[in-house]
C-alpha positions as CSV (number, residue, x, y, z in Angstrom):
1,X,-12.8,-3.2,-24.3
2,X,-13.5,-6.1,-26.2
3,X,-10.3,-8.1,-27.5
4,X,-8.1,-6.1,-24.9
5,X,-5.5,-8.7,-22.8
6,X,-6.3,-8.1,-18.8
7,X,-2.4,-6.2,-18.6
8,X,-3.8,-4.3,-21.5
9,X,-6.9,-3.1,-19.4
10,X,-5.1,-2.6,-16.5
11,X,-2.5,-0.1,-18.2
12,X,-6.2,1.9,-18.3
13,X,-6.5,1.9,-14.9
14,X,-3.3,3.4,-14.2
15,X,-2.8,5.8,-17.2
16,X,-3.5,9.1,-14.9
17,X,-1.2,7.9,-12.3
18,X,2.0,7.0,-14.8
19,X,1.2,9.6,-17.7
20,X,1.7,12.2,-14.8
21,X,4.7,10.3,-13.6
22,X,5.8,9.7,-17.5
23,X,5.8,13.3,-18.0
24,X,8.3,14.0,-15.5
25,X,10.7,11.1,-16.0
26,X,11.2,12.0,-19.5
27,X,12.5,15.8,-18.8
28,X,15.4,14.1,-17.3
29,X,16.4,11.7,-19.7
30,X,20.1,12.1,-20.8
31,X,21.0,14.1,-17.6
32,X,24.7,13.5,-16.0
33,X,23.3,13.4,-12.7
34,X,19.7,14.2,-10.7
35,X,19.8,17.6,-8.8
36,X,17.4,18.2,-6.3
37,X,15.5,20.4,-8.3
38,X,15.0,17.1,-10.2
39,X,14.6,15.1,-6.8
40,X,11.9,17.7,-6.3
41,X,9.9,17.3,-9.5
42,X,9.6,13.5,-9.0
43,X,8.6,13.8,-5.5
44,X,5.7,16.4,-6.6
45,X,4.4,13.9,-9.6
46,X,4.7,10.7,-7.4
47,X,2.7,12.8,-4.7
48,X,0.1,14.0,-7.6
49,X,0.0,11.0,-9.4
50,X,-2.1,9.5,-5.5
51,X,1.2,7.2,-4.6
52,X,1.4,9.4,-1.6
53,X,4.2,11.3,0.5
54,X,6.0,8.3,2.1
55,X,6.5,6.2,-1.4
56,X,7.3,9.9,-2.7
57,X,9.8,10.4,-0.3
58,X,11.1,6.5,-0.6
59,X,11.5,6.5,-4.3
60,X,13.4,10.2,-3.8
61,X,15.7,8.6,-1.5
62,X,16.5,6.1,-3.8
63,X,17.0,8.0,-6.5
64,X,19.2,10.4,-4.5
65,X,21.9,7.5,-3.9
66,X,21.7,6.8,-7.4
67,X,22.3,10.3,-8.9
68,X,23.5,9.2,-12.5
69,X,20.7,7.0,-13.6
70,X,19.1,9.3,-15.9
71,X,22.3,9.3,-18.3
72,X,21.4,5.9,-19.1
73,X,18.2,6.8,-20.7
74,X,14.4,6.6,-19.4
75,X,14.1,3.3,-19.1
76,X,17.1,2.8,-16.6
77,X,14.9,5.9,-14.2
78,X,11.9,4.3,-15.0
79,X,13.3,0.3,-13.9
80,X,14.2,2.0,-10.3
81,X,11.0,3.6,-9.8
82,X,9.3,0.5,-10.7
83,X,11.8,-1.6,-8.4
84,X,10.8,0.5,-5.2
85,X,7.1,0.2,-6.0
86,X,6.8,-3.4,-6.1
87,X,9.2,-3.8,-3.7
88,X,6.2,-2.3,-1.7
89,X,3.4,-4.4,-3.7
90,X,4.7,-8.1,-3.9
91,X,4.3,-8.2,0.3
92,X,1.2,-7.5,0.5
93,X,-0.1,-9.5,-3.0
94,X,-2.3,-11.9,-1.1
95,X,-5.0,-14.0,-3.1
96,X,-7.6,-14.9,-1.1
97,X,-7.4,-18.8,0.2
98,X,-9.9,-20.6,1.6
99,X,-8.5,-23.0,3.9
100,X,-10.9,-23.3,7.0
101,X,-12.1,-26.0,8.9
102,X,-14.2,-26.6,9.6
103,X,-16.0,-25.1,6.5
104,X,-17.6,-22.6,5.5
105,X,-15.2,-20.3,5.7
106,X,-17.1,-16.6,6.4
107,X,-16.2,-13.4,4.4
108,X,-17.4,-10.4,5.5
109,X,-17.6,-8.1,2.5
110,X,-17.7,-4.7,4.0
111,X,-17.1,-0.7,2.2
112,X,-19.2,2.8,1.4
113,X,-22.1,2.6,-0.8
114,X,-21.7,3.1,-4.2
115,X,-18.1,1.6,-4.0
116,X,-19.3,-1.6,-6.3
117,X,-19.2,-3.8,-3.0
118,X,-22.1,-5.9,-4.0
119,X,-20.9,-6.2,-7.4
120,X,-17.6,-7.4,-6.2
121,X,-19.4,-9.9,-4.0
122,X,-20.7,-11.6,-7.3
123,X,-17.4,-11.4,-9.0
124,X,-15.8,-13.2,-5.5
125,X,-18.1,-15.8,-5.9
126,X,-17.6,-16.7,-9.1
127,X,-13.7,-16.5,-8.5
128,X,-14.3,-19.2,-6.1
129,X,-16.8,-21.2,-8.2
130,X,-13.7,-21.4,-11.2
131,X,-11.7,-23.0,-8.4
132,X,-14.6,-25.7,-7.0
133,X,-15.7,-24.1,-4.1
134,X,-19.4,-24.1,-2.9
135,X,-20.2,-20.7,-2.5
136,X,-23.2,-19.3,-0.6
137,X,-24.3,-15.7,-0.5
138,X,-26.0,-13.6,2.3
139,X,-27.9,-10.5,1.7
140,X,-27.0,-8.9,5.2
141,X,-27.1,-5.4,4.1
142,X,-31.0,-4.9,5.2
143,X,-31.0,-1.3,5.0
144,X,-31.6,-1.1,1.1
145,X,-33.9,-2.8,-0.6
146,X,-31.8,-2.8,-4.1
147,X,-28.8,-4.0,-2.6
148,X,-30.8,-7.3,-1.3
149,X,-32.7,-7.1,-4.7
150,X,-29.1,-7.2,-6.8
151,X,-27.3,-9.3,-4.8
152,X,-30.3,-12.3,-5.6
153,X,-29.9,-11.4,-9.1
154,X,-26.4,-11.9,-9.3
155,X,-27.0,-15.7,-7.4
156,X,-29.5,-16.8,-9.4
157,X,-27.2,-15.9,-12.7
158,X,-24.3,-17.7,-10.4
159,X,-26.6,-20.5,-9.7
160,X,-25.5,-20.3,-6.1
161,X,-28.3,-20.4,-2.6
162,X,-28.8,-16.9,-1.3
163,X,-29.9,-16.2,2.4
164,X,-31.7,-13.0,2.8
165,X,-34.3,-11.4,4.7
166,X,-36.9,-8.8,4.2
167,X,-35.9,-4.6,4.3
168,X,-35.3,-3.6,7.3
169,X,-34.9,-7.0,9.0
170,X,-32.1,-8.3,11.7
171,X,-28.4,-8.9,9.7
172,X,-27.6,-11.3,12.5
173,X,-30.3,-13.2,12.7
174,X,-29.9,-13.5,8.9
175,X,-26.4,-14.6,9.0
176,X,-26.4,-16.5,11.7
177,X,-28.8,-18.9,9.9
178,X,-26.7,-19.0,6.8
179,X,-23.8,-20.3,8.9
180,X,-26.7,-22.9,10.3
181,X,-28.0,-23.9,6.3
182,X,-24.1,-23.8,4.8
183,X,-22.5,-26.2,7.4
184,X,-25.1,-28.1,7.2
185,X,-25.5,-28.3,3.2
186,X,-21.1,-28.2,3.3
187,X,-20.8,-25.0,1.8
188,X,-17.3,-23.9,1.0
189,X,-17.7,-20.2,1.3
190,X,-19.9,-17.8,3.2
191,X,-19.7,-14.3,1.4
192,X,-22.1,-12.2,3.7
193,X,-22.9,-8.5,2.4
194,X,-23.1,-5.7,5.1
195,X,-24.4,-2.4,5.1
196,X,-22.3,0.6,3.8
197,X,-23.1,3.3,6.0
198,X,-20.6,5.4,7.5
199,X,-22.5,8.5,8.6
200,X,-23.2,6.7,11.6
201,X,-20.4,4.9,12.5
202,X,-21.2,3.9,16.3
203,X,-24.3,2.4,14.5
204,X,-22.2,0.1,12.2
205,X,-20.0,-0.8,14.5
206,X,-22.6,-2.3,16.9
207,X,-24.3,-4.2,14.0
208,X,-21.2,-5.7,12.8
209,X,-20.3,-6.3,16.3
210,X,-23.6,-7.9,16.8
211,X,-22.7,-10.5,13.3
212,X,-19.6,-11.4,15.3
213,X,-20.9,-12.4,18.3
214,X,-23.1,-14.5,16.8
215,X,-20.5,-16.1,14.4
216,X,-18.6,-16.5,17.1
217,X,-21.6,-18.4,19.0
218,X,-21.4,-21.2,15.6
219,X,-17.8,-21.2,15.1
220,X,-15.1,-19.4,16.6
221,X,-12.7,-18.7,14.2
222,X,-15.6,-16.8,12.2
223,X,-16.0,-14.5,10.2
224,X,-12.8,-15.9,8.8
225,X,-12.2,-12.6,6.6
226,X,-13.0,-9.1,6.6
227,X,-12.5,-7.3,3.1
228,X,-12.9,-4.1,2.4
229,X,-14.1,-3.1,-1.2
230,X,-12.3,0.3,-2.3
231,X,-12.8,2.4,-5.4
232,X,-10.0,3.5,-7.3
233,X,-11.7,6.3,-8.6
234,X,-11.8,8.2,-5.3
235,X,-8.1,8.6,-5.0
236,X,-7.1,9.5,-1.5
237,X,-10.9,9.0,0.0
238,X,-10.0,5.5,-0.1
239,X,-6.9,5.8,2.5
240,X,-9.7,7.4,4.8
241,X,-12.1,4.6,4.6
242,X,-9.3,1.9,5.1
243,X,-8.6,3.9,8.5
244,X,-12.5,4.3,9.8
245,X,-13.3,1.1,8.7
246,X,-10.5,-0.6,10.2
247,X,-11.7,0.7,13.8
248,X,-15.6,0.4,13.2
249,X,-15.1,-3.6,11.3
250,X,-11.2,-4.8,12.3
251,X,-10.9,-4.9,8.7
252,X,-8.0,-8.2,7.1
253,X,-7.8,-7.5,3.7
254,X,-8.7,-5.4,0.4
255,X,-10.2,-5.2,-2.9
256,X,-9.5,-2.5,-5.7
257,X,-12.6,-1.7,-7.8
258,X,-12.9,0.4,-10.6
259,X,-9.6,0.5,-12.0
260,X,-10.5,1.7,-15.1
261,X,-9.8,5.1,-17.4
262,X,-11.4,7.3,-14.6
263,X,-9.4,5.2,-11.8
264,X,-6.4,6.8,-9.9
265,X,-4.9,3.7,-9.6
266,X,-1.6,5.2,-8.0
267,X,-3.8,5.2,-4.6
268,X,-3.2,1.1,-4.7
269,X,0.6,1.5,-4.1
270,X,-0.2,4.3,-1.0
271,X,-2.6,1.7,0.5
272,X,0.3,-0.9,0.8
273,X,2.9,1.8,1.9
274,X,0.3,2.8,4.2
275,X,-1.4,-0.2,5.8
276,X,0.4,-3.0,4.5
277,X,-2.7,-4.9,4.5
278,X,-3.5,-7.8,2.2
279,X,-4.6,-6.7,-1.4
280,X,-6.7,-9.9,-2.4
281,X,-7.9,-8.9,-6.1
282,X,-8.4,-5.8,-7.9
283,X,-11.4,-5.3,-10.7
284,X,-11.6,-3.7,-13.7
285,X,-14.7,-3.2,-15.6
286,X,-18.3,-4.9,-14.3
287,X,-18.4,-8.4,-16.3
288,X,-18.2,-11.3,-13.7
289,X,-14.7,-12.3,-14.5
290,X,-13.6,-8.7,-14.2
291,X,-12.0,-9.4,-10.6
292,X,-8.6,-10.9,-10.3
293,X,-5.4,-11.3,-7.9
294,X,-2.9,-9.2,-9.1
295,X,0.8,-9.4,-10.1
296,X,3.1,-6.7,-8.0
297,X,5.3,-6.8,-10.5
298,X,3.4,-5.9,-13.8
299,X,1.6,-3.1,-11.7
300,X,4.9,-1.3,-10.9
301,X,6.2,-1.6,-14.6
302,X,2.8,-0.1,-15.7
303,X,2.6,2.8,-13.3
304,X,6.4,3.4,-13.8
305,X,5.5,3.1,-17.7
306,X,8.3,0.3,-18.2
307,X,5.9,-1.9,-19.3
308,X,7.1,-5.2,-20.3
């Protein structure tokens, strides 16, 4: 990885999704006009490649009104397909602002275990730290011991106060003084960790129920954000937990992790077609600067394979 540019990176976390695509882009290269045998193929790859059956069936239609672009070579198929993608992306390209008052504004970070939600945390905060924010961290996922454990490892390297309780303790009492300490020491930014677990959801929802209400008790516009930490190496998975999690936590916006040479990056795209929820940053690889907003743009050239 080392000496690689970020777009250069990011191609990595794509390659499954536009090598699959690539494949079947190429076989039409020089034709007079796209049959629907052709209309077909695409469809299936944009469906395999984890861009999903409505951005399928979008960049078909397009394609279909525009029969003859394959005679003009690769790239001309390829600039359409990207044009259609990003056309979907560049709404929903949404960095991450903080602009509450009063401060601190409160992130909930919320996702599945295992998903790299803590880690992403960390990489959040230090986003925020490059642009001279005081960030503050909260260990509110008492369940597991390693998750409070890594989470004050990562703010000690940060050099940023943690809040955090023992195992097993109460999340909202926890948070609720963090929101007390950070107004008081003018803290920027609250990032509050919460537990992952989804095999009982009527329990989750009443816990982060419970951390709103008493938010709500300290300031009213809080928690200010709810984002959801997805991993791009479980493909379509990912489109479930952005529906559960969106009933159980009223989720506002996302964050890609894992985009790396295992990722199936394509499922990015069917998120936005899908939801059309904020996508605040995407992460590559587990160093602290590894998380960063993305360009709509540069992802559709690389997943169409017209990169620039």
């Amino acid at each position: 990885m080392t000496g690689q540019s970020w777009s250069e990176r990011l191609l990595g976390g794509f390659r499954r999704t536009s090598e699959r695509l690539g494949e079947n882009l190429a076989g039409l290269t020089g034709k007079a006009r796209l049959d629907e045998e052709d209309l077909d193929r695409i469809e299936e790859a944009l469906i395999t490649a984890d861009l999903g059956p409505a951005m399928a069936d979008r960049i078909r239609n397009r394609l279909a009104e525009r029969r003859d672009v394959a005679a003009n070579g690769t790239e001309e198929l390829r600039k359409v397909v990207a044009e259609e993608i990003a056309a979907v992306l560049r709404p929903v390209a949404q960095p991450l602002d903080i602009d509450a008052f009063p401060r601190p504004q409160v992130i909930l970070v919320i996702g599945v275990n295992g998903s790299g939600k803590t880690t992403t945390i960390a990489k959040l905060a230090h986003l925020f730290q490059e642009q001279d924010y005081g960030v503050m961290l909260v260990a509110g996922d008492t369940f597991r011991a390693a998750a409070i454990g890594q989470l004050k490892v990562w703010a000690e390297r940060l050099g940023v106060p943690i809040m955090a309780g023992p195992e097993g303790g109460d999340s909202a009492g926890i948070v609720f003084d963090a929101v007390k300490q950070a107004t008081a020491t003018g803290i920027d930014v609250l990032i509050v960790d919460t537990a992952g677990r989804l095999q009982n959801k009527r329990e989750l929802m009443d816990e982060l129920a419970k951390i709103k209400r008493v938010l709500g008790r300290l300031n009213p516009a809080a928690p200010h954000d709810v984002v959801l930490v997805l991993d791009a190496t479980t493909g379509q998975n990912a489109l479930s937990q952005i529906d559960v999690f969106r009933e159980v936590a009223g989720v506002t916006g996302l964050v890609m992790t894992k985009l790396d040479g295992t990722a199936r990056g394509g499922v990015l795209v069917s998120a936005a077609e899908r939801h059309g929820l904020p996508i605040h940053a995407i992460g590559i690889g587990e160093t602290i600067d590894d998380l960063r907003p993305f360009d709509a743009d540069e992802i559709a050239a690389i997943i169409a394979g017209n990169i620039r």
